[in-house]
C-alpha positions as CSV (number, residue, x, y, z in Angstrom):
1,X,-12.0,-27.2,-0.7
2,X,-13.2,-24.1,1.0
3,X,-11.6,-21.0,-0.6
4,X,-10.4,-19.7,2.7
5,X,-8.5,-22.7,3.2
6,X,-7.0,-22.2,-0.5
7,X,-6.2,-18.7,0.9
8,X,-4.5,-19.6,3.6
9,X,-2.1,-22.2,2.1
10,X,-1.1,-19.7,-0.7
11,X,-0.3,-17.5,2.3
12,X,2.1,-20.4,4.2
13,X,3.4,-20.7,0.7
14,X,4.2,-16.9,0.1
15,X,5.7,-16.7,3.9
16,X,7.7,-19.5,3.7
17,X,9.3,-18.2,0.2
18,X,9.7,-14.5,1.6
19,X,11.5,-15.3,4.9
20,X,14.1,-18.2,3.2
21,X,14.6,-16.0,0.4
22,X,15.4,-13.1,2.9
23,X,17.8,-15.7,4.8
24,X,19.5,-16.5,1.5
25,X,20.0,-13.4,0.1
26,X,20.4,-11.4,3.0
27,X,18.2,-8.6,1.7
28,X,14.7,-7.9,3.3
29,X,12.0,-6.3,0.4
30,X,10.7,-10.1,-0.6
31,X,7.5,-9.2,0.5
32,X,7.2,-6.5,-1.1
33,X,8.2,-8.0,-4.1
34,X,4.8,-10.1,-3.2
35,X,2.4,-6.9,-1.9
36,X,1.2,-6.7,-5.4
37,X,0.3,-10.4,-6.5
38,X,-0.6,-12.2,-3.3
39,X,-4.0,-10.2,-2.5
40,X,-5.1,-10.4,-6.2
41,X,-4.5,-14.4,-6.3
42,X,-6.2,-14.5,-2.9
43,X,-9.5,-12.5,-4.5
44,X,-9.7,-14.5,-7.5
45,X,-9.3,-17.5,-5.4
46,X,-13.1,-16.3,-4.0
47,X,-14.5,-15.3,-7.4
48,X,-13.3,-18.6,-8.8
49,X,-14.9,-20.2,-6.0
50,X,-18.3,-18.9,-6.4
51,X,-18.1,-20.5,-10.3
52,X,-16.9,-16.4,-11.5
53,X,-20.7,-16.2,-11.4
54,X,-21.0,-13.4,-8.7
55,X,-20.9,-9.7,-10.2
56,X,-20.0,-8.4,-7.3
57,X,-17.2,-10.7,-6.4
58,X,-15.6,-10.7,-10.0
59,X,-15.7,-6.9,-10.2
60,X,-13.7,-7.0,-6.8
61,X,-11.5,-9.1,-8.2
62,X,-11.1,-6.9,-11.4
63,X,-10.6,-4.0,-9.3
64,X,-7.7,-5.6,-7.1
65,X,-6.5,-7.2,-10.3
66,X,-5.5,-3.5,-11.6
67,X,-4.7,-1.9,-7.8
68,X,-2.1,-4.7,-8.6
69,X,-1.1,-3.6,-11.4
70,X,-0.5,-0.2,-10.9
71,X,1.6,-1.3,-8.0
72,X,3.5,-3.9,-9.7
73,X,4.7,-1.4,-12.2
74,X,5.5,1.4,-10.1
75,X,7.7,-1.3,-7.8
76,X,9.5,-2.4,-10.5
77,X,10.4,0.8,-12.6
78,X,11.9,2.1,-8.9
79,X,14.2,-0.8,-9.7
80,X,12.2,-3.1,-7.0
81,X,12.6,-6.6,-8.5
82,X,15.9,-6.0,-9.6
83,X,17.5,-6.5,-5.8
84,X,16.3,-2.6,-4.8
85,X,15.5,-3.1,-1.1
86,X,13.5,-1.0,1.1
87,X,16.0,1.8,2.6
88,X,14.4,1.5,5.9
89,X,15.5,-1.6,6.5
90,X,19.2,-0.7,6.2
91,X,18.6,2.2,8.9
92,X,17.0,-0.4,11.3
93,X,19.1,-2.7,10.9
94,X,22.1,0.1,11.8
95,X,19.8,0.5,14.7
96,X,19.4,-3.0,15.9
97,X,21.4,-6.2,16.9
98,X,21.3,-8.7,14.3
99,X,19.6,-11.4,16.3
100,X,16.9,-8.5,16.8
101,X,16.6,-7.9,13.1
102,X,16.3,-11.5,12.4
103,X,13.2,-11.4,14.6
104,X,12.3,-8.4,13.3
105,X,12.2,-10.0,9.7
106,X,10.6,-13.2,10.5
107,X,7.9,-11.7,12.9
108,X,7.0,-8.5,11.2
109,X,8.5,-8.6,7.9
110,X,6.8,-12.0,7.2
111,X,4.8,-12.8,9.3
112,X,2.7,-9.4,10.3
113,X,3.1,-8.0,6.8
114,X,1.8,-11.2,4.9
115,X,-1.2,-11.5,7.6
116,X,-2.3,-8.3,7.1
117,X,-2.2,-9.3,2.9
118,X,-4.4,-12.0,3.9
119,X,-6.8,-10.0,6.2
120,X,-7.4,-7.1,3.3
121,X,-8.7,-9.9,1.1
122,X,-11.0,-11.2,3.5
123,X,-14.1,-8.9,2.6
124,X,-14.3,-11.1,-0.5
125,X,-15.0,-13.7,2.1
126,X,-18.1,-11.9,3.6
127,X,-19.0,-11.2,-0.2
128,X,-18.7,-15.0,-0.8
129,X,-20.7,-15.8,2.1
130,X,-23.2,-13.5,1.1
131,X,-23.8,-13.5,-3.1
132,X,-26.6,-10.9,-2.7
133,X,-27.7,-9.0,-6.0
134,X,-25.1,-6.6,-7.1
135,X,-26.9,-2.7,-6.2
136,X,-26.0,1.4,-6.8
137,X,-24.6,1.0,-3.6
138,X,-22.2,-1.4,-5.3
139,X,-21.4,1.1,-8.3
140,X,-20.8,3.8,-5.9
141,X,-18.4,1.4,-3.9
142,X,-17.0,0.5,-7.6
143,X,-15.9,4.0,-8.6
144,X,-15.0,5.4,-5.2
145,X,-11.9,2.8,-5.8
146,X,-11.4,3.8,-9.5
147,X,-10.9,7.6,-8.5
148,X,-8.5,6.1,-5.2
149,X,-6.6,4.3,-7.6
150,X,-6.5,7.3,-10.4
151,X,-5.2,9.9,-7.4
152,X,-2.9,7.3,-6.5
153,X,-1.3,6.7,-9.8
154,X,-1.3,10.4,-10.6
155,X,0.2,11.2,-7.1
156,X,3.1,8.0,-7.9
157,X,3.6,9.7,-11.8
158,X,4.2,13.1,-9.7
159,X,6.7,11.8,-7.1
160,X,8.3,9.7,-10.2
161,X,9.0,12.4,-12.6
162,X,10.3,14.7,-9.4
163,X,12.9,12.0,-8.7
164,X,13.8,11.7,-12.2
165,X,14.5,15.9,-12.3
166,X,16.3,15.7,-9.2
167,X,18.6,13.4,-10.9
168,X,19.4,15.0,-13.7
169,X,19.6,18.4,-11.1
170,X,21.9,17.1,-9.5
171,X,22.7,17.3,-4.8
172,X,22.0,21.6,-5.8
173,X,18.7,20.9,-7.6
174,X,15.9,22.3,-5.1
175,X,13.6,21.6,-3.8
176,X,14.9,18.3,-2.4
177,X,11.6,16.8,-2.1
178,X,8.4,17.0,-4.0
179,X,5.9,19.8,-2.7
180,X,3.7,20.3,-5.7
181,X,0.5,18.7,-7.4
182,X,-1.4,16.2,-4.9
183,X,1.7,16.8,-2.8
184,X,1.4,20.6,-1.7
185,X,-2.2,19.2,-0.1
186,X,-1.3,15.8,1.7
187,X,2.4,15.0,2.8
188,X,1.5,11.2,1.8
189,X,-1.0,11.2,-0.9
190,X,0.0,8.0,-2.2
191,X,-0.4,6.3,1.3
192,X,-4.1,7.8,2.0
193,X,-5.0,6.6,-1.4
194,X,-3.7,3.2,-0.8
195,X,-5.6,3.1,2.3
196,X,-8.6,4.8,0.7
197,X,-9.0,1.6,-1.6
198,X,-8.9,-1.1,0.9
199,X,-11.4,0.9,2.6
200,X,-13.7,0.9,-0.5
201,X,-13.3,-3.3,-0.8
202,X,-14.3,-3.4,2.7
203,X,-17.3,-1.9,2.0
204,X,-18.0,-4.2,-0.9
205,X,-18.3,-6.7,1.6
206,X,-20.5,-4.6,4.0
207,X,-22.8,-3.6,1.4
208,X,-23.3,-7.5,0.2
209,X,-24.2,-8.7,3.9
210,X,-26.0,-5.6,4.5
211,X,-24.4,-4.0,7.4
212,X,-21.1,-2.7,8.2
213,X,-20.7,-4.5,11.7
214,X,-18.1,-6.9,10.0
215,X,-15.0,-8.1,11.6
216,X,-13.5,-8.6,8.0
217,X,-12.8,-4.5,8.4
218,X,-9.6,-5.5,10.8
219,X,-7.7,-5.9,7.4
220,X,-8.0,-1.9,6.8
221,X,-7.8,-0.8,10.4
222,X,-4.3,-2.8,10.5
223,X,-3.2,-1.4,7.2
224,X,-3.8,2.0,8.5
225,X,-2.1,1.4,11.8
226,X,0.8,-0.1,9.8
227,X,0.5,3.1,7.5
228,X,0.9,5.4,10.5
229,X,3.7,3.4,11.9
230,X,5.5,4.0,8.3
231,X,4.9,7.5,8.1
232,X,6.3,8.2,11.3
233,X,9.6,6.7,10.4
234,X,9.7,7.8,7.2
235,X,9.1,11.2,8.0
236,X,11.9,10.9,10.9
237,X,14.7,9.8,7.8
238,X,13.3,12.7,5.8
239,X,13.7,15.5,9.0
240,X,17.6,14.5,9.2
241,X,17.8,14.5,5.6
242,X,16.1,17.6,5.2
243,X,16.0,19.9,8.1
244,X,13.6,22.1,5.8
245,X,11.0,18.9,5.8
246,X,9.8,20.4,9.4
247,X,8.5,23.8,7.4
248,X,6.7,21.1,5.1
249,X,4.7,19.3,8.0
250,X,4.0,22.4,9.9
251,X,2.4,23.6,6.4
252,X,1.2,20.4,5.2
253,X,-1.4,17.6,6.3
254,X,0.0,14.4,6.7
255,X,-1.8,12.0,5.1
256,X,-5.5,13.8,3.6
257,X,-5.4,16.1,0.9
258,X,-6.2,19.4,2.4
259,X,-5.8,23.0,1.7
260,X,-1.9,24.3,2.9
261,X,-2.5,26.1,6.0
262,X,0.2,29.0,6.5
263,X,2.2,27.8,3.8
264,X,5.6,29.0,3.7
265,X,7.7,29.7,0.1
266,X,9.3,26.9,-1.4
267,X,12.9,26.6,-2.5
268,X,13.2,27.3,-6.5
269,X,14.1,25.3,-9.1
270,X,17.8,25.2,-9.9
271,X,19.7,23.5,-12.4
């Protein structure tokens, strides 16, 4: 059986379980719950395919295989398998009908969200297609997505241990949201590393059919959109939160790390 046929019945399987479990529990963050493990049973599902015989594929594979867990374990010491859902969702769903958050769920919960888990695997498809000698190119593909995946933890380890101090701190602990390390240059470092990776597996593909005119890049151009999309809610619940947040984009880029321009003082530590 073709492995893009596999694909695509793990991916009926892993919608079908995320929207009935969504119905039955009547909380939303399934798929989430699945962001971690469906891509990196969807890669290995290509290297397995090509007999775990092409470099290239298996080290994409590899690669995915520890994007996922990273991931897996930042989701779950947030509390995210243990019935933790996404706060978003309760503000839309404040903000909608409930037939129109139904919809919302099954179309871009899901549906969108699982398609798009699909499409980012898909440049193991153009590597499958095309099992050409793994190159430098290859190696410099190889440890662009170490070093994304090393900013990314270390910006996740930042924001973790900033929650944990603004628990013990107390509602007078300040500041009331991180500002320092990777996040005094990039409002969202975590996101634009996330993005940055899926960016470097898309090239793994490019590089092994030897052009970068491949459709397979929709995967990172909708995770990006999807990524903007999220950041501009996001950052809307952090503004009424936080009327000081507005000092922190005017100072701060939103999404690559980049010198502060004009930055202004930030609240001290108390507590």
């Amino acid at each position: 059986m073709s492995p893009i046929v596999i694909v695509f019945w793990i991916s009926v399987g892993v919608c079908a379980f995320t929207w009935i479990a969504s119905l039955l529990s009547g909380e939303y963050s399934w798929v989430d719950r699945m962001w971690s493990i469906a891509p990196v049973a969807y890669l290995w599902v290509f290297a397995a395919a090509a007999g775990l015989s092409d470099v290239r594929l298996n080290i994409m594979a590899v690669l995915v295989t520890l994007w996922g867990a990273r991931l897996t374990f930042n989701f779950a010491r947030k509390g995210g398998y243990s019935g933790h859902e996404d706060y978003r969702w309760a503000v839309l769903r404040g903000r909608m009908a409930a037939w129109q958050f139904h919809l919302f769920n099954l179309f871009f919960i899901v549906l969108y969200q699982n398609l798009i888990l699909v499409l980012l695997a898909l440049p193991a498809l153009t590597a499958y297609q095309n099992q050409a000698p793994f190159g430098v190119l290859d190696m410099i593909v190889a440890v662009a997505f170490l070093a994304f995946l090393i900013a990314e933890k270390v910006a996740d380890q930042q924001q973790w241990e900033f929650q944990q101090r603004k628990k013990v701190g107390g509602p007078d602990y300040r500041p009331r949201f991180v500002q320092t390390g990777l996040w005094r240059f990039s409002r969202h470092p975590n996101f634009f590393f996330e993005q940055a990776q899926w960016w470097a597996l898309f090239f793994f593909g490019a590089v092994a059919a030897g052009s970068v005119v491949q459709w397979s890049v929709v995967g990172a151009v909708l995770l990006s959109t999807l990524f903007i999309g999220s950041t501009i809610f996001t950052e809307s619940i952090s503004r009424s939160k936080y009327p000081e947040y507005a000092a922190y984009q005017r100072s701060t880029s939103p999404s690559i790390p980049w010198p502060p321009h004009n930055p202004e003082r930030p609240e001290s530590h108390t507590g």
